[in-house]
N, C-alpha and C positions, 0 to 999 in steps of 0.2 A: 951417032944418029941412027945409022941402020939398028945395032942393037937396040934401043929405043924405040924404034917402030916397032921390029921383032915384038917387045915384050906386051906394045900397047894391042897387039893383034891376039897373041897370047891370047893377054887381058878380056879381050872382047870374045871368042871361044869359051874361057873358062864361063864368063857373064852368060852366055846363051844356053852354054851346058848345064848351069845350074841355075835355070829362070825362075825356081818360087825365090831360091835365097836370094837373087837376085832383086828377085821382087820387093822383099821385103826389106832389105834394104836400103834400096831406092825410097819408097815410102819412110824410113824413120830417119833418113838423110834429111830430105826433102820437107818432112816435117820440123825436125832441129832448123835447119839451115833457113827455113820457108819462115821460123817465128825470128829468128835473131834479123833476118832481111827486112821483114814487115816494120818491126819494133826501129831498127835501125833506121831505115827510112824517115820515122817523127821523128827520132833524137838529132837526122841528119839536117832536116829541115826544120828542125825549132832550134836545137841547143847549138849547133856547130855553124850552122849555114851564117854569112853575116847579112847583117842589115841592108835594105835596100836607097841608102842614101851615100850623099860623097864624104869618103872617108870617114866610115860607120864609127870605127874606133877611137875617134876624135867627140865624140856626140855623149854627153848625158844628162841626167838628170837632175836638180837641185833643191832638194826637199829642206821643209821646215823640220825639225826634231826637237820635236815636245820632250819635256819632262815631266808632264802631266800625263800620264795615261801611258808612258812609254813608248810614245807615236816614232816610231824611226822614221815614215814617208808622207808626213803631212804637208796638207798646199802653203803657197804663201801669198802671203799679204799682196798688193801693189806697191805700197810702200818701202817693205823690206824686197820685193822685186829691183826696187830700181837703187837703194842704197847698195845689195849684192853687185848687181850690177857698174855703179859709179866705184865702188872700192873695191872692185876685184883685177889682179893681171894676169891673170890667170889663161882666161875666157875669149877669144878671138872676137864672139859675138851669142848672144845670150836673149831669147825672147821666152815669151809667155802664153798661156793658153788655157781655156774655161771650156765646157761644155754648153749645150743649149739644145731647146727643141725648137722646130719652126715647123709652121703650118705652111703650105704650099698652095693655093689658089690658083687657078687658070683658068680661061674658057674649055669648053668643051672636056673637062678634066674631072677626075673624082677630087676634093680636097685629100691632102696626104701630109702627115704630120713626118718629119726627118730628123736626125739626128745630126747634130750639128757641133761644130767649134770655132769658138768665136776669139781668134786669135792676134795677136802684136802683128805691126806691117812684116816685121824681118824673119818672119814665123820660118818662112819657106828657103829663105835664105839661109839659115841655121841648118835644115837640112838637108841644102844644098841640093835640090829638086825644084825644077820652075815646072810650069804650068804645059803642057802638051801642045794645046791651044790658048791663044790669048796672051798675057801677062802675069804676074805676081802681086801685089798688092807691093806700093810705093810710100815711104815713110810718111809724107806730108797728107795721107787719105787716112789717115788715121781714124778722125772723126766721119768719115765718109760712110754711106751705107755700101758698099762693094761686096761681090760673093764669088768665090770660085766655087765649080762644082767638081762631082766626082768622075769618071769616067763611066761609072755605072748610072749614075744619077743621068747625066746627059743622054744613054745612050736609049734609058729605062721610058726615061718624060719629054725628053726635047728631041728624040728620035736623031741621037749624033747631030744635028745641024749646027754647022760652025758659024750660022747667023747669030747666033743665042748670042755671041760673045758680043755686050756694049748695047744687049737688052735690058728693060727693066723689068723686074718677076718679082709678086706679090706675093711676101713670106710674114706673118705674124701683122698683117694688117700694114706694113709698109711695104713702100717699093724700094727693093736693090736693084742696082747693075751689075751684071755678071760680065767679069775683068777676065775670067780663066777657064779653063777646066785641066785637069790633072791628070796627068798620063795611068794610062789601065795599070793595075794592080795597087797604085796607090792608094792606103787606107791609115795615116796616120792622123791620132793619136790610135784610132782602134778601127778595126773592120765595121764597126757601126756607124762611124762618120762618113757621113755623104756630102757636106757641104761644109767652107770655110767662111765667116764674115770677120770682117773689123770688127773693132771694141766700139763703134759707133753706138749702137742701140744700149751701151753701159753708161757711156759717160755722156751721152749727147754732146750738147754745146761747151762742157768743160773741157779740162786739160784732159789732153790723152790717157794720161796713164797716172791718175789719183786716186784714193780711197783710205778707207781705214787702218790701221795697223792691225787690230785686232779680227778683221774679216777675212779670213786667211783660204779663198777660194779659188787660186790660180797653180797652175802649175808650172814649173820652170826648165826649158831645156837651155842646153848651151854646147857650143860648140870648143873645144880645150884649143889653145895654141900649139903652133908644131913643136912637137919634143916635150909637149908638158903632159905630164902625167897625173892620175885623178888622185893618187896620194900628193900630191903637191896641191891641187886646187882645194883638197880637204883641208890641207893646213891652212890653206890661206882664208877659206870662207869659215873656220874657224875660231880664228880672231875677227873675221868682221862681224861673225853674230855674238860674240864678248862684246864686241865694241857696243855694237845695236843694242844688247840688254844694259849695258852702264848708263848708255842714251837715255832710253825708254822704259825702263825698267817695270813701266805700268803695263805694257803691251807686251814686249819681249825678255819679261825675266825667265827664265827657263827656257827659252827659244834660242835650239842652237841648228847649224846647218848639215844635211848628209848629200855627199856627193856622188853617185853611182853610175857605174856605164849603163847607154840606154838599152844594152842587150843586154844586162844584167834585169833593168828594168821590165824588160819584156818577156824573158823565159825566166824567171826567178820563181813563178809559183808553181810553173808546170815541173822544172827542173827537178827534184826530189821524186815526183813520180816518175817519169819517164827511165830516170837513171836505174829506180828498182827494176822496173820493168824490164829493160838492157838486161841488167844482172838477174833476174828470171830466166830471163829465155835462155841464157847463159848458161844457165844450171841445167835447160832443158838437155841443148845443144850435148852436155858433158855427158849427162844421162844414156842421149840417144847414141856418142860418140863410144861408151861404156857397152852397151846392147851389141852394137857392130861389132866392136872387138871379140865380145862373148861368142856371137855367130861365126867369126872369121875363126879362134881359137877351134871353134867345133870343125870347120872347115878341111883346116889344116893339118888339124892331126888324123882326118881320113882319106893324107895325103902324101904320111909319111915315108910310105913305100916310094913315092913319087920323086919327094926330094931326096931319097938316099939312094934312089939312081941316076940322077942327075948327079950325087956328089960324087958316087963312085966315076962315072963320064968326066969327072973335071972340073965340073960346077965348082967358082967359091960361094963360101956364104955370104960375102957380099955382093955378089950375082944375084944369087938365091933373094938375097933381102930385097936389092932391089925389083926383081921381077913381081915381088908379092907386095910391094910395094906400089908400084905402078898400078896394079890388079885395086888397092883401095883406096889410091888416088882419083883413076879412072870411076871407082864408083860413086866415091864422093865428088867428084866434075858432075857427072851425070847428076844427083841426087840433088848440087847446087842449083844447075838447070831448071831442074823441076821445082825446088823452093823457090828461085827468082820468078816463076809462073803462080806460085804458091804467092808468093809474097803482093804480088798486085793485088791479088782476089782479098788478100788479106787486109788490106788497106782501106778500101771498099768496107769489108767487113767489119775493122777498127772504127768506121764513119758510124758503124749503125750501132754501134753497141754502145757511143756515146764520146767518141776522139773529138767528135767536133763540134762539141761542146766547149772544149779544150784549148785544139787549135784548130787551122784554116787546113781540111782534110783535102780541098782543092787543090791546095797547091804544093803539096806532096807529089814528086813525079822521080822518073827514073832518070838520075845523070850518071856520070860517069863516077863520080865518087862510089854511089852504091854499085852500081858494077863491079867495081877494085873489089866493095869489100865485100861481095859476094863470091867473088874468087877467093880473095885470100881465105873467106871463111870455108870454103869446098878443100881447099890448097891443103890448110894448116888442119880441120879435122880426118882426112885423108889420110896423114900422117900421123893425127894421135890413135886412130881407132886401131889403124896398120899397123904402124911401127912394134907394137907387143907380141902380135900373132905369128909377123913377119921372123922378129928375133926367136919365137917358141920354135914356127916351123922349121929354121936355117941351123936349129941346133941338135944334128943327125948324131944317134949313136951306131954308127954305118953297119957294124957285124950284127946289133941288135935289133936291127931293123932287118937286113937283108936275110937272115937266115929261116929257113922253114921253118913256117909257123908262129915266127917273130911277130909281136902285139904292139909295141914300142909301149912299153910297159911305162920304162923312165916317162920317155914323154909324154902319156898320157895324166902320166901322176903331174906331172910340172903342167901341161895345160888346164889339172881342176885345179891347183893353187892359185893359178892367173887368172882361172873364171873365178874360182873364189875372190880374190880381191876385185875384181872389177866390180861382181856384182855387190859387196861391200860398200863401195865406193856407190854404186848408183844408188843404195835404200839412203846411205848417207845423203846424198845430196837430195834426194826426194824427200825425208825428211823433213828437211829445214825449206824447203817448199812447203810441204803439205802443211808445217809449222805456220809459214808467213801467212796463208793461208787462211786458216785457222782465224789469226789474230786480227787479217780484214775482214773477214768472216762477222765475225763477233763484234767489231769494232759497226760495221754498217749496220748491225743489227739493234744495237744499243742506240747508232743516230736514227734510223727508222720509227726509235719508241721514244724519241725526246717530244715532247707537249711541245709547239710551234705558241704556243700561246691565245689559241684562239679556234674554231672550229671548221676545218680546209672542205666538207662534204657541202655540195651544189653553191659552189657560191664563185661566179663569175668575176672577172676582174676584166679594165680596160681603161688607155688613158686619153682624156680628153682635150687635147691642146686648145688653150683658148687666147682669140687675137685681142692682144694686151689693147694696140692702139683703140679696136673697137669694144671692149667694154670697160678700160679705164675709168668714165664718167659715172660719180654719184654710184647710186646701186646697184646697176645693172648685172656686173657681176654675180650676185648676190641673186639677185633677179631669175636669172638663167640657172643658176644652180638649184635652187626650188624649182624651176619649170621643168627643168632636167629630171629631179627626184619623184617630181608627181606623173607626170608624161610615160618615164620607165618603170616606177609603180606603178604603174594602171595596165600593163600588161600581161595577159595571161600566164599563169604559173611564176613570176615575179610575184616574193615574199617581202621583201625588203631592200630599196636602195641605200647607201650611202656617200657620202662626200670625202676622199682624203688626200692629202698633197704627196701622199706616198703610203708603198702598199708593202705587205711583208711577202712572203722572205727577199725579193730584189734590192734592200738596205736603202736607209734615210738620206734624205737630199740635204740634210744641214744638219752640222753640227753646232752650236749658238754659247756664246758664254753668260751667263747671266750671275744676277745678286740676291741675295735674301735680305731681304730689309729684317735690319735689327743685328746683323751678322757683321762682323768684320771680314773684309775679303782675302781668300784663302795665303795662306805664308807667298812671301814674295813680292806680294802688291797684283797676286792673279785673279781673277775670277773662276769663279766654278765652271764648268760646261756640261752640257749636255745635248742629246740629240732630239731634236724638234718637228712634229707633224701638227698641222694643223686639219682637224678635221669635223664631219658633221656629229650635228647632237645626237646623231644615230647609230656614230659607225661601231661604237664596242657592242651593242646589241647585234647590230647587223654580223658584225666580224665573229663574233659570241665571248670576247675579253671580258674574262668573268671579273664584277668588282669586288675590290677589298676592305675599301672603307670609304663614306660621306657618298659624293650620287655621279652619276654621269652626266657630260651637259645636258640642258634642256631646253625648251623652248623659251624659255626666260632669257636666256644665256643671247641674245640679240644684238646687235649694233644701237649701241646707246646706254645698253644697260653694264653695268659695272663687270670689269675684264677679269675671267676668270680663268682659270687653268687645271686642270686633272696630270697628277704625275704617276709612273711607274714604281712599283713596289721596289727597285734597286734602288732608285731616286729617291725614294721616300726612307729607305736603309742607310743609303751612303750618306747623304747631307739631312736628313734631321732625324736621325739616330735617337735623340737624345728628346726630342719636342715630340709634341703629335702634330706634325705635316697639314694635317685640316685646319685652314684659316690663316696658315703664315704667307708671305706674299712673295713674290718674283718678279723682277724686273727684267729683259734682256742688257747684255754690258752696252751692248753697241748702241742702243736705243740713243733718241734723242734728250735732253737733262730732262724735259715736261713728257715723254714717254709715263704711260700710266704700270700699276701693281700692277699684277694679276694672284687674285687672291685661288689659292687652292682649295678647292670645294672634292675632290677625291684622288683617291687612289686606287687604280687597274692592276690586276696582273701582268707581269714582262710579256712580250710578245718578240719572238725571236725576227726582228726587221733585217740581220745582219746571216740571214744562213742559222741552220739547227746545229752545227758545227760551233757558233760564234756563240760567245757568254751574251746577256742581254744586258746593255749597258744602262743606264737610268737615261730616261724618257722623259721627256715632256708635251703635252698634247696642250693646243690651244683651240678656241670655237672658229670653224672656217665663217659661223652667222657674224660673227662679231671682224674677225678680218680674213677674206674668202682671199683661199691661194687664186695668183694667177690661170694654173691649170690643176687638174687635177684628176684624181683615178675616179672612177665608179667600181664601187664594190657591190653587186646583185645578188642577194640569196634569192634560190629559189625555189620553188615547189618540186623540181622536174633535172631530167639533166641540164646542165646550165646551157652547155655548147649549140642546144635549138635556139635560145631564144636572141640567137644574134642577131639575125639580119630583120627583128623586128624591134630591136633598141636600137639598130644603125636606122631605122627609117622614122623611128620616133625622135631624136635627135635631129636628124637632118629636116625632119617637118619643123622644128626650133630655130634651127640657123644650117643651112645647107655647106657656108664654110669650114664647118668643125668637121675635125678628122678626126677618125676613131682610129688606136694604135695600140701593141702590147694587148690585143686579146688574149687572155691564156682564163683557165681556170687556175683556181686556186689548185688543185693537187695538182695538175702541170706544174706549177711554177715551184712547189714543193721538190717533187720529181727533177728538175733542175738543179735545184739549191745542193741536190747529194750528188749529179751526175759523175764527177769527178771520184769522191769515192767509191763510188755505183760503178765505174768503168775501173779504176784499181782493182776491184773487189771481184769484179767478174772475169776480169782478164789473167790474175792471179790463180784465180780459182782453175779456169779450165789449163791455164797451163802445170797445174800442179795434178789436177788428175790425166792429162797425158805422163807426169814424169809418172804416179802411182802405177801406170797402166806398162810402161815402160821396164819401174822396177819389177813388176809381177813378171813381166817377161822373161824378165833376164835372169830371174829364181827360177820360174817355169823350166827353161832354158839349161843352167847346171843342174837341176836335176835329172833332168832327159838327158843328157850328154852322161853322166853320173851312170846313170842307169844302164846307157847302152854302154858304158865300157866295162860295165860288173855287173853283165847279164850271166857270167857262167858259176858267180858267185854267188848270185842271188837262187840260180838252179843246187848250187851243192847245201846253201842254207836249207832251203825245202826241201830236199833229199835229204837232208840229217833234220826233220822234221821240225821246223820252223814254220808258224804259221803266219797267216795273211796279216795278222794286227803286228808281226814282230818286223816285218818290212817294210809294213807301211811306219813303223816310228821309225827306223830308221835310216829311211831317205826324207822321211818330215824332219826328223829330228835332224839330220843337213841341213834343210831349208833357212829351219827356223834361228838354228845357230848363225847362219850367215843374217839372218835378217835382226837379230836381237844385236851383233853386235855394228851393222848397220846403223839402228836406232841406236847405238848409246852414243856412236862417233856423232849422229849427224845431231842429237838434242845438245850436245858440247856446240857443237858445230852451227845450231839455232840460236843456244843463248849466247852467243857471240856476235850473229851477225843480223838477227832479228830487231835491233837497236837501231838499225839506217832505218828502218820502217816506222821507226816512234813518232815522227810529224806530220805520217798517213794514219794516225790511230784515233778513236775517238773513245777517252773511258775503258779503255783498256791496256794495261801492261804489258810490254814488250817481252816479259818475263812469265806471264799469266800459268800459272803452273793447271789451269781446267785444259785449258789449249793444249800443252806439251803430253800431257798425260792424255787426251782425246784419240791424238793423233798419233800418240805411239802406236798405242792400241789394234788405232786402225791399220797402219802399215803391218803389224806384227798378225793381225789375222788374213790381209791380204797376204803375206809370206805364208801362215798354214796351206790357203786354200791354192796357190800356185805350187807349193810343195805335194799337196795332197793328190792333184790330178793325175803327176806323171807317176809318182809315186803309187797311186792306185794301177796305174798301168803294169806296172812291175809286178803286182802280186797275181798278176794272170800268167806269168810266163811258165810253162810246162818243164818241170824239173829235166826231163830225157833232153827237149827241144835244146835248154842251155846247156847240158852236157855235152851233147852233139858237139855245138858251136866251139866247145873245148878240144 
């Protein structure tokens, strides 16, 4: 222990003695260590962290699996809900769950539209989480109107007050009783749920838990038995959706089941990013771990006198190693330090550049896990940067060193072969960074120029939740959405309203199966599907969905007048390929047998509803005049920036009906700017960490050649003294540079087209192989290698032939 202190004191002399190296040091530890901490931190608390229910590992998922469309996580039926349910042994206990919006009405209150889930009584029991305050929802209230709220919701609107529980509060034009509220941080199924209800407002006065086979809108969790595992319950749910399609073969032929954990469910789409991004900073880390060594190497060996009096004293070499060991332990401690400070800031940082888009950047915090592996990560680079320079300097040629005059010639030639490889190794790994790079580079830039389908400049968006109970009756509906469209048209700089039950790029609210009359329905005994908006005779003009063929709705197009329909150019590709689409007619499956056609009067261009990422699937649009959705979005083109004329649509509206809530304000290039955040935050975080490593590798060139130089300054004087001029020096110590950096780039474009393939599910429209890419970015590394070779190298050609003889 005493020699252990010894060295660590050492340690801190040598640090103070040499405070720029020290410095800098510090800084590219700190920086390494600072990005793997930050990055580690989301992978700790999304991919590793578990679930916040009882016994998470027991909990998943239970999706429908089309063979239509290659759906692996579609909802299911009620019906095939509760047959899963009665024939599975799987399962301890197994509920279901829908989404919803609810308007919220109070005194003295603004109306406020929420996001809701309208779930089975045993919802929360499956999660095994009860209510904070209050109770749980009881099997026999099934039909009941009951609401738990959220912790935020109560804390937001009901000001915490534990009276609320066994009130009744006006949501969508009825009265609930609020049974619960739910302890803080609770947010299932998603961070946007704020309140739970019963299936009451689904089924009313019928059976709990009935509907169609073919309506497939719910989703299923379940909790597994002790000791059963989710390859067991896959087996067994299996055979019961075999069974289900021999059943029903009209509903469920190609309807099979996937079983999945719910923490698979939940980090599954993030998981691919975040993992590159890990293996990013990763590369950093190595880089900066490469640069230390280079620095220490330089170190060392103008230190040699040092260690070969120490050896002649007694010192062993593994004295020696250790003490110089200690020395880049100690710096890397430190350097962790300053990354663990680095890393907070960075987190913050991660928030704004678009993480939390992603996931919940709130609740990201320091526990003791990232501490561990903030050490370990200080610990273990420590000893990769050390342990090289340690072995170079502990290997004394004792008489070759101590004698007058003595250069340590050896060692100096064995520490440029170890700079040499290191710095090898950093252009390699930089490389294939600057490669990945590259390829999201290009990849975001190609989704940036994808046509969304329609025209995103001034045109506002917003949703209007409207109370079912109070305009159910006759027209009104109908009523309200013209007073709506003429009220918000009459506003200054408003060019055009429209009406739609869903707005792009946030994706369709149904997908629907339907028939073509005249058609046999498709192999199997399936019907066709597609996704459905219904919307105003305005909204392709307004949205600017250029048409293809026959007209857009019109004012003819009315309640009463014959049911018409306009599909998407996929739709009109994929199912009437062979006809011309104008005049043939559609039914929905589900419809009732006296459901009327809808004859197709045109055909639009696709409109990307699903993300500019996602193909555009075939569409179907119906007249909201002829049957107006319950709620619906307002799309505003207009003259001006959109974002002014909000709070003069929020007062023209509420001069209408003062309980309508306005909700989802965005403009349209907002919501654009959304739809790519995800690759937007890949692509920018890729990016700056690959010109840190570029900025890294320059160094660590810059770096052997200055060390190069200062040890064959008496050489460089006898070259010029045998009259060698300033271009024949300058090639070569360039010509060093470059040779380290060319064969850099050929290790690390091996080394790309290898490992650039985990990136293929972050790419859009581009090759993982993309040879514009690989050839870009050689380039570029290989001129940054000139100009890091050229500066030290320029330095050289000023040295005084006499001045370097002298030094001989």
């Amino acid at each position: 222990m005493n020699s252990l202190l010894q060295d660590i004191r050492y340690s801190v002399r040598m640090m103070l003695k040499n405070r720029g190296f020290t410095a800098v040091v510090l800084l590219t530890m700190a920086l390494g260590i600072g990005a793997n901490v930050a990055i580690f931190s989301v992978v700790n608390n999304t991919l590793l962290s578990t679930l916040p229910y009882k016994e998470p590992d027991r909990l998943v998922y239970v999706w429908s699996k089309l063979a239509r469309g290659n759906q692996n996580r579609s909802t299911a039926s009620l019906p095939d809900y509760q047959d899963w349910v009665s024939q599975s042994q799987v399962f301890e206990v197994s509920s279901c769950y829908t989404y919803n919006l609810y308007n919220l009405v109070s005194p003295q209150q603004d109306p406020e539209q929420v996001r809701g889930s309208q779930v089975a009584a045993n919802f929360f029991q499956v999660l095994g989480v009860e209510p904070a305050v209050g109770r749980s929802f009881q099997p026999q209230e099934e039909r009941d109107r009951l609401v738990i709220l959220s912790d935020g919701l109560w804390r937001r609107r009901y000001g915490a007050d534990r009276n609320v529980v066994g009130q009744s509060i006006l949501m969508n034009g009825e009265n609930y009783t609020v049974v619960g509220v739910m302890p803080q941080g609770f947010s299932f199924p998603s961070s946007e749920v704020q309140l739970w209800t019963t299936f009451a407002t689904i089924h009313g006065e019928g059976p709990a838990l009935t509907g169609n086979r073919k309506a497939r809108n719910y989703r299923v969790i379940a909790r597994l038995k002790p000791g059963a595992t989710v390859e067991a319950a896959q087996a067994e749910m299996n055979t019961v959706a075999r069974r289900l399609e021999q059943q029903y073969p009209d509903s469920n032929g190609g309807v099979g089941a996937n079983v999945m954990t719910m923490h698979e469910q939940v980090v599954g789409d993030i998981r691919p990013t975040l993992l590159v991004l890990q293996g990013v900073v990763t590369f950093v880390l190595l880089i900066a771990c490469a640069n230390v060594a280079n620095l220490l190497l330089a170190l060392t060996s103008s230190r040699e006198r040092e260690m070969a009096i120490r050896t002649a004293l007694g010192a062993t070499r593994a004295r020696m190693v250790r003490q110089l060991l200690t020395e880049s332990v100690l710096l890397s401690l430190v350097g962790g330090g300053l990354g663990l400070l680095l890393a907070l800031w960075g987190v913050s940082a991660l928030g704004r550049l678009g993480l939390g888009s992603l996931v919940p950047v709130e609740t990201i915090h320091l526990d003791a896990r990232l501490l561990i592996f903030a050490a370990l990560v200080s610990l273990v680079t420590g000893v990769i940067f050390g342990l090289a320079p340690a072995l170079q300097a502990s290997k004394i040629n004792l008489n070759e060193t101590l004698k007058e005059g003595g250069r340590g010639t050896a060692g100096s030639a064995r520490a440029r072969r170890a700079q040499a490889l290191l710095v090898v190794s950093e252009v390699a790994l930089t490389m294939v960074l600057l490669v990945g790079a590259g390829l999201m580079l290009r990849s975001f830039m190609y989704l940036l120029d994808v046509n969304p389908g329609y025209n995103p400049d001034n045109l506002m968006t917003l949703h209007m939740a409207v109370p079912q109970a109070k305009y159910k009756e006759g027209d009104r509906l109908n009523v309200l959405y013209a007073q709506v469209r003429e009220r918000v048209g009459g506003l200054p700089g408003v060019r055009d309203v429209a009406i739609a039950e869903s707005r792009p790029p946030g994706g369709l609210q149904r997908n629907l199966d339907f028939l073509i009359q005249g058609q046999a329905e498709a192999a199997g005994g399936q019907s066709l599907r597609a996704a459905s908006v219904t919307v105003s005779d305005n909204y392709f003009s307004t949205l600017g969905v250029p048409l293809v063929k026959g007209r857009y709705f019109g004012p003819a197009d009315k309640k009463g007048a014959p049911e018409v329909a306009v599909i998407s150019e996929t739709m009109a590709r994929r199912f009437f390929a062979d006809v011309d689409p104008l005049g043939q007619r559609i039914k929905l499956a589900n419809a009732k047998a006296d459901a009327p056609w809808f004859n197709i009067v045109g055909v639009v261009a696709d409109v990307k509803y699903r993300g500019l990422d996602a193909d555009a699937g075939p569409t179907m649009y119906f007249s909201a005049e002829q049957t107006p959705p319950p709620g619906a979005y307002l799309l505003i083109r207009t003259t001006t920036e959109p974002t002014g004329i909000v709070p003069a649509v929020r007062g023209a509206i509420r001069s209408l009906d003062a309980e309508l809530p306005l909700s989802n304000i965005k403009t349209m290039q907002q919501l654009l700017e959304e739809s790519v955040s995800q690759s937007r935050f890949a692509t920018v975080l890729i990016g700056i960490f690959a010109a840190v490593a570029l900025v890294l590798a320059s160094v660590g060139i810059y770096g052997v050649i200055s060390y190069s130089i200062s040890q064959r300054t008496s050489e460089v004087g006898i070259r010029m003294a045998l009259g060698a001029q300033m271009k024949d020096i300058l090639r070569l110590f360039v010509a060093q540079g470059v040779r380290l950096a060319v064969l850099g780039v050929g290790i690390g474009l091996l080394a790309a087209f290898a490992m650039t393939r985990i990136i293929t599910s972050l790419l859009y429209q581009v090759s993982a192989i993309d040879p514009l890419t690989y050839i870009v970015t050689a380039l570029v590394l290989a001129l940054v290698a000139v100009a890091a070779s050229y500066i030290p190298a320029r330095r050289a050609t000023k040295v005084h032939p006499m001045t370097a003889l002298r030094q001989q």
